[in-house]
MDTraj code that builds the backbone (N, CA, C; nanometers):
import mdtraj as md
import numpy as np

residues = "UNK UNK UNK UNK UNK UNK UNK UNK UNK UNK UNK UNK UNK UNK UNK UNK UNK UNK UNK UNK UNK UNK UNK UNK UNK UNK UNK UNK UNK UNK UNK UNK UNK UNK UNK UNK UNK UNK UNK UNK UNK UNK UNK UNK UNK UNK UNK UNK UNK UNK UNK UNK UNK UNK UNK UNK UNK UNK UNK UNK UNK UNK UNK UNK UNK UNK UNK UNK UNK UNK UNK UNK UNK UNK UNK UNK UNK UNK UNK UNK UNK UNK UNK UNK UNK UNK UNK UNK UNK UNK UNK UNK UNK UNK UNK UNK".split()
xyz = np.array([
    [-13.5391, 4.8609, -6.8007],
    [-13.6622, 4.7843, -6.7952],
    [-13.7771, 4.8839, -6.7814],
    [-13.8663, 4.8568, -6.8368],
    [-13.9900, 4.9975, -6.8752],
    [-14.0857, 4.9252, -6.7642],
    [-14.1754, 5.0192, -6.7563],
    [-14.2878, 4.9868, -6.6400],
    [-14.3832, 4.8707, -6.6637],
    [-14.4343, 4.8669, -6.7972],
    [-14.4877, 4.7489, -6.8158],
    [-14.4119, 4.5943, -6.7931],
    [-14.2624, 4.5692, -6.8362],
    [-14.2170, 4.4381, -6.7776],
    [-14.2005, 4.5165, -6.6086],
    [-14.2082, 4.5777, -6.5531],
    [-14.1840, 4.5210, -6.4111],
    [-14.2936, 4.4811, -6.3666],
    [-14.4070, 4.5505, -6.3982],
    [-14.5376, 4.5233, -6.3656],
    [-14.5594, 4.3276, -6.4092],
    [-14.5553, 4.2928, -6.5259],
    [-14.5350, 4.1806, -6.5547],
    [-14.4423, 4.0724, -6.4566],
    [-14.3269, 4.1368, -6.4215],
    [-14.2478, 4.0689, -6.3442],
    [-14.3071, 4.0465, -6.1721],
    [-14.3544, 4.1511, -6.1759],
    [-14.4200, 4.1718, -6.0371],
    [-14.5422, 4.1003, -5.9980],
    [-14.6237, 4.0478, -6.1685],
    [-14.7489, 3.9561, -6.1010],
    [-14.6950, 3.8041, -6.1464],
    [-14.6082, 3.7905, -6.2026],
    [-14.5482, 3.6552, -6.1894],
    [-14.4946, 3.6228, -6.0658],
    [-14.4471, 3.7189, -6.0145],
    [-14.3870, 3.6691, -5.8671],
    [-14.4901, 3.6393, -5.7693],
    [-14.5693, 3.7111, -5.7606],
    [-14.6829, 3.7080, -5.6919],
    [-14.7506, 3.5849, -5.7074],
    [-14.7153, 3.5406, -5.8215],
    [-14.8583, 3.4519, -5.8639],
    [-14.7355, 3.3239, -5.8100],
    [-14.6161, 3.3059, -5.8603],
    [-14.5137, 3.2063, -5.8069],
    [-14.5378, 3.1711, -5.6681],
    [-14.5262, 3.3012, -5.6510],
    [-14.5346, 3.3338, -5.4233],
    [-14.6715, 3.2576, -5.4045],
    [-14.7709, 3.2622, -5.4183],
    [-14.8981, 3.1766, -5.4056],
    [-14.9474, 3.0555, -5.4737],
    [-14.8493, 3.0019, -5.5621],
    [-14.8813, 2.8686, -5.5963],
    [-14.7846, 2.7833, -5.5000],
    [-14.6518, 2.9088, -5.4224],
    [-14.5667, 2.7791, -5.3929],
    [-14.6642, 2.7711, -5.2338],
    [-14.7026, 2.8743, -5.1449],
    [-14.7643, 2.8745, -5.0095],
    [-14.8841, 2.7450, -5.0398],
    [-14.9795, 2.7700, -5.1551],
    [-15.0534, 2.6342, -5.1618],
    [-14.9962, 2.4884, -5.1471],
    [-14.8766, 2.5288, -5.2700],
    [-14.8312, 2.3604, -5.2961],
    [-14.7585, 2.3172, -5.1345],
    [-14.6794, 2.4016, -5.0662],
    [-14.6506, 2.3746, -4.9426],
    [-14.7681, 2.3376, -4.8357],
    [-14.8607, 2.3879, -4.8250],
    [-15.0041, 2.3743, -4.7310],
    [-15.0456, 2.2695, -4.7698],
    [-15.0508, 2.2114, -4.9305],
    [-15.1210, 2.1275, -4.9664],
    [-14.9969, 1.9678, -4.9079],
    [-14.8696, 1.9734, -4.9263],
    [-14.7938, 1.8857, -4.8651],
    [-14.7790, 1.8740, -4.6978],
    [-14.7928, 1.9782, -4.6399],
    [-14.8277, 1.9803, -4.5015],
    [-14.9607, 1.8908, -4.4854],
    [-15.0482, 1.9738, -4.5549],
    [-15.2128, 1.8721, -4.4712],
    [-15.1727, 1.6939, -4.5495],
    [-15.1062, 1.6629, -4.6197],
    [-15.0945, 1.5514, -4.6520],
    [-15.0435, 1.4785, -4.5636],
    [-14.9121, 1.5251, -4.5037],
    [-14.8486, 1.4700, -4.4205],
    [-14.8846, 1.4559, -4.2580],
    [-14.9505, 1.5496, -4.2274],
    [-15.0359, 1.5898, -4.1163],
    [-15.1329, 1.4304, -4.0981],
    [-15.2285, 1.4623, -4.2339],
    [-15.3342, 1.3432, -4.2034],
    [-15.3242, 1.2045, -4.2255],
    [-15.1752, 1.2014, -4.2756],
    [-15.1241, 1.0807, -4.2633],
    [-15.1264, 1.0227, -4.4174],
    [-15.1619, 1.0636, -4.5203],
    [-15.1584, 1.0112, -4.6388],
    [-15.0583, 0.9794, -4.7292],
    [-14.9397, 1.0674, -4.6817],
    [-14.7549, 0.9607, -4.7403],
    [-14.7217, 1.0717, -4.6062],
    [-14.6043, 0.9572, -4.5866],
    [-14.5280, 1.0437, -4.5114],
    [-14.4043, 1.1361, -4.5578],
    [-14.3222, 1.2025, -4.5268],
    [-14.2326, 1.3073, -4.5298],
    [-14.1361, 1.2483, -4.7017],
    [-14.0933, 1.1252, -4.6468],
    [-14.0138, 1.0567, -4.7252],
    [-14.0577, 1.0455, -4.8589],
    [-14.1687, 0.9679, -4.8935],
    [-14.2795, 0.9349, -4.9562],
    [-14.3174, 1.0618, -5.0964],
    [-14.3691, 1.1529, -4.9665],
    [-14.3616, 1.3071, -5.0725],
    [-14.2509, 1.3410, -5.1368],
    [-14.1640, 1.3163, -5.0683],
    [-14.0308, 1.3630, -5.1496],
    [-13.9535, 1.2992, -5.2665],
    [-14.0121, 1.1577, -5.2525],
    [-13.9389, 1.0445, -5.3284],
    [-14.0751, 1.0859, -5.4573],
    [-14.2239, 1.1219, -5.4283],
    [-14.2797, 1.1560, -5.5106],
    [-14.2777, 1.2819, -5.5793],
    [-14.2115, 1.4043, -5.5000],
    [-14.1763, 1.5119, -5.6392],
    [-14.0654, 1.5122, -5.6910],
    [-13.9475, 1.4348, -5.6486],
    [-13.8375, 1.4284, -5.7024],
    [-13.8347, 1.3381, -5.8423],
    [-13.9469, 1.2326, -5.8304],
    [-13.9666, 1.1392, -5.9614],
    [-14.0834, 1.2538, -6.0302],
    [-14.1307, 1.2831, -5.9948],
    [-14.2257, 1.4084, -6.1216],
    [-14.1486, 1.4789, -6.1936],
    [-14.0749, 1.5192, -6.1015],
    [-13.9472, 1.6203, -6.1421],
    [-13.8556, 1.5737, -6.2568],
    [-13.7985, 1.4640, -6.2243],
    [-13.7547, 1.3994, -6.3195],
    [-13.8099, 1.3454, -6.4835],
    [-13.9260, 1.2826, -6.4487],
    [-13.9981, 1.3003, -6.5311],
    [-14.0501, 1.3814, -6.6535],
    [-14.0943, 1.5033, -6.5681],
    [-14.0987, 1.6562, -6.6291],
    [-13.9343, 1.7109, -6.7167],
    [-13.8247, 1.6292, -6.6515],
    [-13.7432, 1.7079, -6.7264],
    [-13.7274, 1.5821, -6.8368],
    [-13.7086, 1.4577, -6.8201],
    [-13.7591, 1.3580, -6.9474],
    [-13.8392, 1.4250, -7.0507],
    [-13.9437, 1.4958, -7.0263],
    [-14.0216, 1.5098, -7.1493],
    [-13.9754, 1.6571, -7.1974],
    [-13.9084, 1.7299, -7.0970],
    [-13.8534, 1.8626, -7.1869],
    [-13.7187, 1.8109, -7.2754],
    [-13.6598, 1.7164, -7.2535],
    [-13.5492, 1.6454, -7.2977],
    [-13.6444, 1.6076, -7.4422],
    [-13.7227, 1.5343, -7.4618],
    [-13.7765, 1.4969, -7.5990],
    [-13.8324, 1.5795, -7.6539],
    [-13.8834, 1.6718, -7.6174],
    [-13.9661, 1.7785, -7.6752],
    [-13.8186, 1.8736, -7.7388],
    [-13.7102, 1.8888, -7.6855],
    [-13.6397, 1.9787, -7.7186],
    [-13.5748, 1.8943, -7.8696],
    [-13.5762, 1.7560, -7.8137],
    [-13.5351, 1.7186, -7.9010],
    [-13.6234, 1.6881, -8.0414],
    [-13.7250, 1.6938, -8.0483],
    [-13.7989, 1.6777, -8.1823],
    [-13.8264, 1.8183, -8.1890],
    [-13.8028, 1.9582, -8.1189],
    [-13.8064, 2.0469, -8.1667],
    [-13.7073, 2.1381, -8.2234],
    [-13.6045, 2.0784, -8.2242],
    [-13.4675, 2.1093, -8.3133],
    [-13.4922, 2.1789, -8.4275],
    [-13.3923, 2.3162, -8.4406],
    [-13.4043, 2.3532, -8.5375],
    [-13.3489, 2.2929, -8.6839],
    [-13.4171, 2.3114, -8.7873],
    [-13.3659, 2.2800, -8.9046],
    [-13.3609, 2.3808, -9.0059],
    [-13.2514, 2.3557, -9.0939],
    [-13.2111, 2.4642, -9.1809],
    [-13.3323, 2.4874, -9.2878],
    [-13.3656, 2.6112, -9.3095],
    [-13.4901, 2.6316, -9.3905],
    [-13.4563, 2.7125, -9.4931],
    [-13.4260, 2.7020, -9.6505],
    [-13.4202, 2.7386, -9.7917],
    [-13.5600, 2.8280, -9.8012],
    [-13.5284, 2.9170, -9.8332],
    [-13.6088, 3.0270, -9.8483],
    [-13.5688, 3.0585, -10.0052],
    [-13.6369, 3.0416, -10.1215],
    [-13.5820, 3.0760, -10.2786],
    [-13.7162, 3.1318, -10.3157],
    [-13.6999, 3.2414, -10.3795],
    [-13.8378, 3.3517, -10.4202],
    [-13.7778, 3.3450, -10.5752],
    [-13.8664, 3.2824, -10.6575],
    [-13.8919, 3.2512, -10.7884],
    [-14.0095, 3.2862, -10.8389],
    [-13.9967, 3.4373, -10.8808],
    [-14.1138, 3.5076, -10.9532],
    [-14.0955, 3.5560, -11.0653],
    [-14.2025, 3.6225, -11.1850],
    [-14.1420, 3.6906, -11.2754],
    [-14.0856, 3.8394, -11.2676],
    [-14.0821, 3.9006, -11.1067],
    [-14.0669, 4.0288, -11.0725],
    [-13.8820, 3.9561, -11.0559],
    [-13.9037, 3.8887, -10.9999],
    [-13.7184, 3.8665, -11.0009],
    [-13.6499, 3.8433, -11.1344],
    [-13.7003, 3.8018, -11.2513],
    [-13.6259, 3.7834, -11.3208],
    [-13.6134, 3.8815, -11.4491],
    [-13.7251, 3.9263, -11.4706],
    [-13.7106, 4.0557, -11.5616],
    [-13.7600, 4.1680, -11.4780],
    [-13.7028, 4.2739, -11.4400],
    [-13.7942, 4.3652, -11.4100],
    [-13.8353, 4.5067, -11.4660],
    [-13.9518, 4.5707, -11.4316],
    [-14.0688, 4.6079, -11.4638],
    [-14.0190, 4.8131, -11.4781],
    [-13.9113, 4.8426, -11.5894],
    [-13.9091, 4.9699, -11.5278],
    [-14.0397, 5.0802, -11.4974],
    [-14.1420, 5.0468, -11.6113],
    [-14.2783, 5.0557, -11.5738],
    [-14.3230, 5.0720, -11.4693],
    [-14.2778, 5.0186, -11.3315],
    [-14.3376, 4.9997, -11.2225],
    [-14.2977, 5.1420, -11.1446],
    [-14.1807, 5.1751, -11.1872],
    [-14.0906, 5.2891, -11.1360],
    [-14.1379, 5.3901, -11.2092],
    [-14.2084, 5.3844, -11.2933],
    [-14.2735, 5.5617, -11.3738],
    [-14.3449, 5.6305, -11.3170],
    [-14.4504, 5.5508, -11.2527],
    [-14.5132, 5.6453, -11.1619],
    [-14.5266, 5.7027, -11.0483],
    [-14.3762, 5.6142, -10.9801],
    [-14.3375, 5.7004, -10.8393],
    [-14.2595, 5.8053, -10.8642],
    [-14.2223, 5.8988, -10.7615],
    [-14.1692, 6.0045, -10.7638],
    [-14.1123, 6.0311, -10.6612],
    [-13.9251, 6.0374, -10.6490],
    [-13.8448, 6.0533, -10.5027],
    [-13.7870, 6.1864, -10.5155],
    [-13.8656, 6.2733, -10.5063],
    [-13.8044, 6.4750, -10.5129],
    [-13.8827, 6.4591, -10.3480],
    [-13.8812, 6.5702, -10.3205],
    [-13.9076, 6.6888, -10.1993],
    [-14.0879, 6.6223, -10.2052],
    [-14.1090, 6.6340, -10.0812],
    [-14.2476, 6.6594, -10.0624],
    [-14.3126, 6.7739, -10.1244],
    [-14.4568, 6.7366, -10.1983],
    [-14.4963, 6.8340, -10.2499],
    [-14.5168, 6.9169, -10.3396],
    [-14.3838, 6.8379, -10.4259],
    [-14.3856, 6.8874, -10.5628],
    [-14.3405, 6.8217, -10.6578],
    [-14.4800, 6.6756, -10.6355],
    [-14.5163, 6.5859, -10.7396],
    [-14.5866, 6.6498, -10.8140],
])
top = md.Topology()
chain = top.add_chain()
for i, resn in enumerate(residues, 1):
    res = top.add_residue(resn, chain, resSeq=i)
    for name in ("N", "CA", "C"):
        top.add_atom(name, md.element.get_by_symbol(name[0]), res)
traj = md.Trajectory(xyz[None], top)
């Protein structure tokens, strides 16, 4: 692993490490001031959660790969050009 992905790896974590201390603080002061209780929160990220994986479930599924035909139909494919080859030159450097 080269220095640039650890560096990469290292501010994703960081940045993970401080969205989760918010999202935790932010469920603490909820529960604190009384706005759902313990249960409540939980029954509410466990249905997000679910949710969230519902729509990676359809998304994966209309993003399915499909087989893709690739056919190159030119006039360089069908006759070709010895012409094209006269004026290159594959000797030694230098003594074109």
């Amino acid at each position: 692993m080269n220095l640039t992905s650890r560096e990469i790896i290292k501010s994703l974590n960081e940045r993970l490490f401080t969205q989760s201390a918010v999202i935790e603080t932010l469920c603490e002061l909820l529960i604190s001031k009384e706005v759902v209780t313990h249960e409540e929160l939980e029954e509410l990220i466990y249905n997000n959660i679910e949710t969230r994986k519902d729509e990676l479930k359809e998304l994966t599924k209309k993003l399915k790969p499909t087989k893709i035909q690739v056919s190159v139909q030119d006039e360089f494919n069908n006759a070709f050009d010895e012409g094209l080859m006269e004026g290159m030159y594959y000797g030694p450097v230098g003594e074109a």
